[in-house]
C-alpha positions as CSV (number, residue, x, y, z in Angstrom):
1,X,-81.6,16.4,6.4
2,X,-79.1,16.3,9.4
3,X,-78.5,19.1,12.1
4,X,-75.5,19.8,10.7
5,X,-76.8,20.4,7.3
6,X,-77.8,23.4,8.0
7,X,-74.5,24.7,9.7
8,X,-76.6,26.7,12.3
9,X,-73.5,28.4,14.1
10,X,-72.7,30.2,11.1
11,X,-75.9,31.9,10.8
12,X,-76.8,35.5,11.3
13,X,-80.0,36.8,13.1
14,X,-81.4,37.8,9.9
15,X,-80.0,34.2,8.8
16,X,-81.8,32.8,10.8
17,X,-85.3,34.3,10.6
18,X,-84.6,34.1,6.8
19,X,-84.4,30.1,7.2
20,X,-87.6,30.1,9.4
21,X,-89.5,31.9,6.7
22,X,-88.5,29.9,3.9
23,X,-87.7,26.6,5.0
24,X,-89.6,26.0,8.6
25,X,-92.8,28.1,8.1
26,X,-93.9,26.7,4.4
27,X,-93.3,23.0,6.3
28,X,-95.7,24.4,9.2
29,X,-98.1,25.8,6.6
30,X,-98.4,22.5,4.6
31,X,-99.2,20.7,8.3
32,X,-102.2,23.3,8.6
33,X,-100.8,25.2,12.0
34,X,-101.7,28.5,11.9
35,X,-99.3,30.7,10.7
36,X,-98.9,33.1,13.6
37,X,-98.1,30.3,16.8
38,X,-95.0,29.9,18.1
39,X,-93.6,26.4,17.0
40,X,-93.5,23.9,20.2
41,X,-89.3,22.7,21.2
42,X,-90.6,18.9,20.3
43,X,-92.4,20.0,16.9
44,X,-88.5,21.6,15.9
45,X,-86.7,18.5,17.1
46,X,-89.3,15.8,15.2
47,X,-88.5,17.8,12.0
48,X,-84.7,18.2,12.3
49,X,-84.7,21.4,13.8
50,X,-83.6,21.1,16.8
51,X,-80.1,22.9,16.5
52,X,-82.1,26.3,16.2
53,X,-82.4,26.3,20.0
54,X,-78.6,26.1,20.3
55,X,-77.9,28.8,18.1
56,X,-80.1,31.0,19.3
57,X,-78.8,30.7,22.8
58,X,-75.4,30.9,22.1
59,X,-74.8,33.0,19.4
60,X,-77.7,35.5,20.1
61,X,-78.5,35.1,23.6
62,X,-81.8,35.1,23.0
63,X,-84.3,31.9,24.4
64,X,-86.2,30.0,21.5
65,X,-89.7,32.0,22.8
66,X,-87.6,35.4,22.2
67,X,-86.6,34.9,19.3
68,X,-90.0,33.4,17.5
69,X,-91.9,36.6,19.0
70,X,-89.1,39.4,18.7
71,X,-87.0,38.3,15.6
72,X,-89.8,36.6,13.8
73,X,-93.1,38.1,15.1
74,X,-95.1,35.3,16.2
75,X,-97.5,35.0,18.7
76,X,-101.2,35.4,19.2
77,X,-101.3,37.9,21.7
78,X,-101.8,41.6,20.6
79,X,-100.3,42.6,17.3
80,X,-97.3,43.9,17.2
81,X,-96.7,47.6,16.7
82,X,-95.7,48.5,13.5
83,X,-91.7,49.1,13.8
84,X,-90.3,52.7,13.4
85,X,-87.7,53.9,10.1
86,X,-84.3,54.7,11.2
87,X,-84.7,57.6,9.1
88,X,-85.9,61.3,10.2
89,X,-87.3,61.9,6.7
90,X,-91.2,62.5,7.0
91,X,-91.8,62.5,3.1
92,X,-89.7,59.2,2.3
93,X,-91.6,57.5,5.3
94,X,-95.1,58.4,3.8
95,X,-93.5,56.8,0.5
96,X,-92.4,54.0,2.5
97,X,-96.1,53.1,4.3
98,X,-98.0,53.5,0.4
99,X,-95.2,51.1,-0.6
100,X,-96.0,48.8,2.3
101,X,-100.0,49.3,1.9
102,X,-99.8,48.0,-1.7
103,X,-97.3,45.0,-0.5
104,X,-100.2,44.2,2.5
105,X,-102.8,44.0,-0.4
106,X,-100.9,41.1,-1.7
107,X,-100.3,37.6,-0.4
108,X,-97.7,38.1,1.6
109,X,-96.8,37.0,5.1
110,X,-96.5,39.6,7.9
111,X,-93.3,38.2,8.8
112,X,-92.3,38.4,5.6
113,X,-93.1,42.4,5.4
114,X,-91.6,42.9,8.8
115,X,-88.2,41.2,7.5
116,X,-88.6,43.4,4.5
117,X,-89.1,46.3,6.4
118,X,-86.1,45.6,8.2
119,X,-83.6,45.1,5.0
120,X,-85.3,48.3,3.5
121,X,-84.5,50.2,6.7
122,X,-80.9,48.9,7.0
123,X,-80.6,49.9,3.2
124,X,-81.7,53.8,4.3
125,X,-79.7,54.0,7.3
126,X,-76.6,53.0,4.9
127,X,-77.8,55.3,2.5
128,X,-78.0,58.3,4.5
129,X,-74.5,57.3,6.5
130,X,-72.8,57.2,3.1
131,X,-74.5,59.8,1.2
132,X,-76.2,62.5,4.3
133,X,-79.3,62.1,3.6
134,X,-82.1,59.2,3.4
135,X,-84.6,61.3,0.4
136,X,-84.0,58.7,-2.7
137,X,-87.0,59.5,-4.1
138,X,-85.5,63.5,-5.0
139,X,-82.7,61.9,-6.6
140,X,-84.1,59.8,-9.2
141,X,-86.6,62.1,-11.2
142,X,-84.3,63.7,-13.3
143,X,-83.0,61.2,-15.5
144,X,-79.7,63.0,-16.1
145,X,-78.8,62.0,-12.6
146,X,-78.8,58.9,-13.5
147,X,-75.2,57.6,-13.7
148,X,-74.9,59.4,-9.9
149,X,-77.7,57.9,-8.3
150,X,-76.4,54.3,-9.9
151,X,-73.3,54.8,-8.0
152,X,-74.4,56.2,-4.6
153,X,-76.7,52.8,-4.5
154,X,-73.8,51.1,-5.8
155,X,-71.8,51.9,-2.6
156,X,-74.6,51.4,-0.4
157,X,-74.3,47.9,-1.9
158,X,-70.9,47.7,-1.1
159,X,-71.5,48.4,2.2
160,X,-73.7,45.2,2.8
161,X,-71.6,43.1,0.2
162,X,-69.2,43.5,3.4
163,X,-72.0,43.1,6.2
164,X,-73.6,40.2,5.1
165,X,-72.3,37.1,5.7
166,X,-74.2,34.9,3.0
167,X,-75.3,35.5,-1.0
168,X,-79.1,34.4,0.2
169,X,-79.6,37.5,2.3
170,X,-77.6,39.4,-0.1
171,X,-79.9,38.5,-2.7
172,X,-83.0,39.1,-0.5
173,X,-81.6,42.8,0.0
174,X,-81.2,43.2,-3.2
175,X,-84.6,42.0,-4.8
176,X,-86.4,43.7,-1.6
177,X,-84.2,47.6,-2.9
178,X,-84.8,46.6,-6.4
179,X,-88.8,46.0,-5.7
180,X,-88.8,49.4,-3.5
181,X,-87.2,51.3,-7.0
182,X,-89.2,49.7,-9.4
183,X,-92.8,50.4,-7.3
184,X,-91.7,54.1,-6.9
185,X,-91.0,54.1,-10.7
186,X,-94.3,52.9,-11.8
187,X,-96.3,55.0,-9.7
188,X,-94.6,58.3,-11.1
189,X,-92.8,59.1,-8.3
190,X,-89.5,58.1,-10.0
191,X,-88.2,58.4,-13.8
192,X,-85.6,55.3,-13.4
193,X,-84.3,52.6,-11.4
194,X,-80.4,52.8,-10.0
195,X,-80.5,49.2,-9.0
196,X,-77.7,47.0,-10.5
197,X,-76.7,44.2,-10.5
198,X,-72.7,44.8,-10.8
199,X,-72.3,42.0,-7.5
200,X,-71.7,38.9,-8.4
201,X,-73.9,37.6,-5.5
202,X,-75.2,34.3,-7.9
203,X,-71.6,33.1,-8.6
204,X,-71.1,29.7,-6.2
205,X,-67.3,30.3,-6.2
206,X,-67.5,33.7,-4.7
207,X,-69.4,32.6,-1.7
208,X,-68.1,33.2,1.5
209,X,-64.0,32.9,0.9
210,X,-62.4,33.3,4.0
211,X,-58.7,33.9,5.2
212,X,-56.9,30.5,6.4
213,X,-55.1,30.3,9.6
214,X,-51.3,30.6,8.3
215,X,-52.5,33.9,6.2
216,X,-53.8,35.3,9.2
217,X,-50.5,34.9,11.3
218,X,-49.3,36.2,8.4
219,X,-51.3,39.3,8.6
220,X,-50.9,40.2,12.5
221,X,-47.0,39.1,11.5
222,X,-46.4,42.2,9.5
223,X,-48.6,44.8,11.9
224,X,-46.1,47.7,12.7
225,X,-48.4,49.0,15.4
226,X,-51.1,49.0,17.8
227,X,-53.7,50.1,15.7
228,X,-52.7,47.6,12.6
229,X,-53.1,44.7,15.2
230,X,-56.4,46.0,16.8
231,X,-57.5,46.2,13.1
232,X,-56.2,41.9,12.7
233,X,-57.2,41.2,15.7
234,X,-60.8,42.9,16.1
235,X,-61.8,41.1,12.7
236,X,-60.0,37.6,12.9
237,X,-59.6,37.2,16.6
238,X,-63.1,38.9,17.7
239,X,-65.5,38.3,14.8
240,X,-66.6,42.3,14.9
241,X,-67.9,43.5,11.7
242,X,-66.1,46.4,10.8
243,X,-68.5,48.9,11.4
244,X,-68.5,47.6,15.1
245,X,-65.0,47.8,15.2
246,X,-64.4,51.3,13.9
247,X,-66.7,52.3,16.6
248,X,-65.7,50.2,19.1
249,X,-65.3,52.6,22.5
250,X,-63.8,52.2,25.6
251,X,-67.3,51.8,27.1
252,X,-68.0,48.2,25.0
253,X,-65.2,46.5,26.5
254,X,-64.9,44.7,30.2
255,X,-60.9,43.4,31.2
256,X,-61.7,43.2,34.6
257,X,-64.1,40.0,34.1
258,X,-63.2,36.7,34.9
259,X,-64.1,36.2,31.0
260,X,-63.3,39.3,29.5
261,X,-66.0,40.7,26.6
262,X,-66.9,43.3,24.7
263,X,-70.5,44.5,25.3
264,X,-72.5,46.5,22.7
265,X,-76.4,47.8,23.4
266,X,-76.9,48.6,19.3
267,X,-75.6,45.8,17.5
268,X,-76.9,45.1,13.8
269,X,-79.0,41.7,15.3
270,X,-79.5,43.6,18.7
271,X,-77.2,44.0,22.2
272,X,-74.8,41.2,22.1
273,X,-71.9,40.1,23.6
274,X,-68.5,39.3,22.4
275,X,-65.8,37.0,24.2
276,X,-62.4,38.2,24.2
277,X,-60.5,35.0,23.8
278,X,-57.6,36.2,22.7
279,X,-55.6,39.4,22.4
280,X,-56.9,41.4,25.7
281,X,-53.3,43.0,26.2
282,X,-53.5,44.8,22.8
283,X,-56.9,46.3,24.3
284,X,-55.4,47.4,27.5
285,X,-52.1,48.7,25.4
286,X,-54.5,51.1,22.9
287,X,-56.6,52.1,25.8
288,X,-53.0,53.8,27.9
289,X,-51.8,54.6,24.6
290,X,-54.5,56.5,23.8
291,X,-55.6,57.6,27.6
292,X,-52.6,60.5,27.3
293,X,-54.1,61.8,24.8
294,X,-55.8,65.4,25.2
295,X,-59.3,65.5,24.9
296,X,-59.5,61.6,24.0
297,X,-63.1,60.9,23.6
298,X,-63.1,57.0,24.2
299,X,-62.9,55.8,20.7
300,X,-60.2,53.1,19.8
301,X,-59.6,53.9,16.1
302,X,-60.2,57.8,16.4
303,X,-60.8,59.5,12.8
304,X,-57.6,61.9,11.6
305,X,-60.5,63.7,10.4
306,X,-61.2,66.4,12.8
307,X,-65.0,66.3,11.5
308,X,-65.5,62.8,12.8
309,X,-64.6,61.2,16.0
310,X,-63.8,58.1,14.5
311,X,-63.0,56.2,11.1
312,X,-65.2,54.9,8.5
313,X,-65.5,51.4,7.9
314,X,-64.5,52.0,4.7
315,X,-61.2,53.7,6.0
316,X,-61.0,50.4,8.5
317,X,-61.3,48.6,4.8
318,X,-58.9,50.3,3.4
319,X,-55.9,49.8,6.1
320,X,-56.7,46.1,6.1
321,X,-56.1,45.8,2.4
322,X,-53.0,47.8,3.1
323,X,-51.8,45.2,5.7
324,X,-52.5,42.7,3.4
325,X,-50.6,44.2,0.4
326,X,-47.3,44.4,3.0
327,X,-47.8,41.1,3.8
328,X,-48.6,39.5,0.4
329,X,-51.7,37.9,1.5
330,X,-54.1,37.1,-1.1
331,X,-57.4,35.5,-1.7
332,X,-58.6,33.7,-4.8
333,X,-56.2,36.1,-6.3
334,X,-57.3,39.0,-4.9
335,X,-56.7,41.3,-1.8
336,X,-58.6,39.8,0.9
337,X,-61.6,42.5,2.7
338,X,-62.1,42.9,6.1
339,X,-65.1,40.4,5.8
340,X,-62.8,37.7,5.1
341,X,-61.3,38.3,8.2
342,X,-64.6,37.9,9.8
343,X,-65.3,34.6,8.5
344,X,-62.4,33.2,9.4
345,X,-63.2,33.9,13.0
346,X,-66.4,32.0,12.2
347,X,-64.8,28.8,10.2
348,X,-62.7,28.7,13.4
349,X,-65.8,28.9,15.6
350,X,-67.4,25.8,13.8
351,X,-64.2,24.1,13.6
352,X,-64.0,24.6,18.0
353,X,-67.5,23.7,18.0
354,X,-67.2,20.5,16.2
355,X,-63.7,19.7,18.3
356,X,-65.8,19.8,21.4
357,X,-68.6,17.4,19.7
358,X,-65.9,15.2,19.0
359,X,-64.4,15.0,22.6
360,X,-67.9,14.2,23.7
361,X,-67.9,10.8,21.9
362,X,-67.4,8.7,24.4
363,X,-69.2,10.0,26.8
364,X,-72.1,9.7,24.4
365,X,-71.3,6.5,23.4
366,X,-71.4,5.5,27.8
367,X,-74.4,7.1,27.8
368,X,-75.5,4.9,24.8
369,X,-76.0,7.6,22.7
370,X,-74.6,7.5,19.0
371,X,-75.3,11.6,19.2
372,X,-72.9,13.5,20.8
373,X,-74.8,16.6,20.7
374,X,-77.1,15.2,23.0
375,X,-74.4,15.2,25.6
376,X,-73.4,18.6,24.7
377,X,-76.9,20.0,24.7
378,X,-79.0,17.8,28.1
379,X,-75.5,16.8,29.9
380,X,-73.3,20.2,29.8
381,X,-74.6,23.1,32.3
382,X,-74.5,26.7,30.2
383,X,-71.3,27.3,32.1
384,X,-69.2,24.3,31.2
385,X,-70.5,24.4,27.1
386,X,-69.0,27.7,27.2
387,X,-65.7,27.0,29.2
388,X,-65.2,24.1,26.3
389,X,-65.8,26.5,23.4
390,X,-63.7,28.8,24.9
391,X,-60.3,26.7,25.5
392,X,-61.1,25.1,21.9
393,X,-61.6,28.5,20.1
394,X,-58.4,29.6,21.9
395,X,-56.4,26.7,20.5
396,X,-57.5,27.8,17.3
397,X,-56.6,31.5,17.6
398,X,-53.7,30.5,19.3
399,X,-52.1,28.4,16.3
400,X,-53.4,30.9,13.7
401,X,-51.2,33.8,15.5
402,X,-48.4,31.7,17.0
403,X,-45.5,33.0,15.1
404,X,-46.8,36.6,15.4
405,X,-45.5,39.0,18.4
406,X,-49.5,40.0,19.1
């Protein structure tokens, strides 16, 4: 299978540890390595792999070494400390290590447990964001709160139906919060399962639709103010998930830089950068609008709600669909969602990627080379891969909002 098979730019994190578990460690297994070392650069390039490395680097700037030991867990060095709950619930912990004892008694891999650790703690967080509080086991005893319980985890669902970026992990969250349910259930700490399966996550047409280019001029065409095109811009122009961009504070964001970026220390996969190819004057516009504000706190999209400083990515959700409705934009049909406006940041990505692949064609074939990737990968310093991806992904963004005043 070729590199490009696998359509490594377009992977998340989680993605991406997802692929090594089921596609690259089962291969390792069968070749008799042990489990737990760190796969060698030339071992990933004789079996296809080599495009991990690149995707790694540049979409999670993290080194090949970083990410087997941090994001996977290899390594045979000391064994990794079991990772804290991002929940402050000492009850549903305890349920939580007796659920992970019993799963350790099996077969399964540790980096398995630690990825389903990590889904199961994302799934919490959510839950207690969403609902205010993280006990689930409290809420399904009593079967008459049923119908409830079925919708709370419904919206949780929602939630990630928008995060995630492929029906794989969605899948793996659900089966890993459907497993959690069901083991409470049979060991009588639950009388029923709210797990449902209401998203079509299985359905190949529903996978990953994202907005085209002329629908996203469109889009940023009807915006009647700064906060509209932040919203347009943040999703199809920046590639923020909307719970980054409903939080996004003055503090993430860096005009002054030669390459301007946003900068965030708790992203979902980590801290991360963003490049801000496009749009920086609607930044530095919100940011004087809101600077006369009294008592201004920082935030970009502050909440109307005097409870919360700023809005809900649901809220975010909602005004996109709104902009959308104004502007007749539709998707398969139906109102596109603010993930849709994520993905096409990411179709446009690969598309900029591949443009500067094809530029390199010549060089490649001088170098006689029938790969240009090589070129792009062993002839390209770190600086100049990234000053091509920029002026290609700016051509892209560029066309998409050209007849649009942003």
């Amino acid at each position: 299978m070729s590199e490009q098979t696998y359509n490594w730019s377009r992977k998340s994190l989680d993605e991406l540890v997802d692929f090594y578990e089921c596609k690259i460690a089962p291969e390792r297994q069968r070749e008799g390595h042990d489990p737990n070392e760190i796969p060698t650069y030339q071992w990933l390039v004789d079996h296809g792999y080599s495009g991990l490395q690149y995707a790694v680097r540049e979409h999670h700037t993290m080194t090949l070494s970083e990410f087997f030991e941090q994001a996977v867990g290899l390594g045979d060095d000391t064994p990794a400390e079991t990772p804290s709950w991002p929940i402050d619930n000492e009850q549903m912990i305890e349920y939580l290590e007796q659920y992970f004892r019993s799963q350790q008694r099996g077969s399964a891999a540790e980096t398995t447990l630690q990825s389903k650790r990590s889904r199961l703690g994302q799934f919490l967080r959510h839950y207690e964001d969403l609902h205010g509080t993280s006990a689930i086991v409290s809420r399904i005893t009593d079967v008459a709160d049923q119908p409830e319980e079925i919708q709370r985890v419904t919206a949780v669902f929602d939630v990630l139906d928008d995060e995630l970026e492929s029906n794989d992990s969605k899948r793996r969250y659900r089966s890993d919060i459907d497993d959690l349910y069901s083991w409470l259930v049979d060991r009588g700490y639950g009388a029923f399962n709210p797990v449902r399966y209401d998203h079509e996550w299985d359905i190949a047409k529903r996978d990953n639709p994202a907005l085209a280019p002329a629908q996203v001029g469109v889009l940023a065409g009807v915006t009647e103010n700064i906060q509209e095109q932040l919203i347009v811009l943040g999703l199809c122009a920046w590639g923020l998930r909307r719970s980054e961009l409903a939080t996004l504070h003055v503090e993430n964001i860096e005009l002054q830089a030669e390459s301007p970026y946003l900068s965030f220390d708790t992203r979902k996969n980590g801290p991360g950068t963003v490049a801000l190819i496009y749009g920086q004057d609607v930044l530095s516009d919100r940011i004087a609008q809101l600077s006369d504000r009294e008592g201004w706190d920082g935030y970009l999209l502050p909440s109307p709600d005097a409870r919360r400083e700023y809005v809900t990515g649901e809220t975010l959700n909602r005004r996109f669909k709104s902009i959308a409705t104004r502007a007749d934009v539709r998707v398969r049909g139906e109102l596109p969602t603010s993930k849709m406006g994520r993905r096409f940041w990411y179709s446009a990505y690969a598309d900029a990627v591949e443009t500067v692949i094809e530029r390199l064609q010549s060089v490649a074939h001088e170098q006689g080379s029938s790969d240009p990737m090589v070129v792009f990968r062993n002839y390209l310093s770190e600086e100049k891969r990234r000053e091509y991806l920029r002026d290609a992904m700016h051509d892209r963004l560029a066309e998409a909002f050209e007849d649009a005043t942003i």
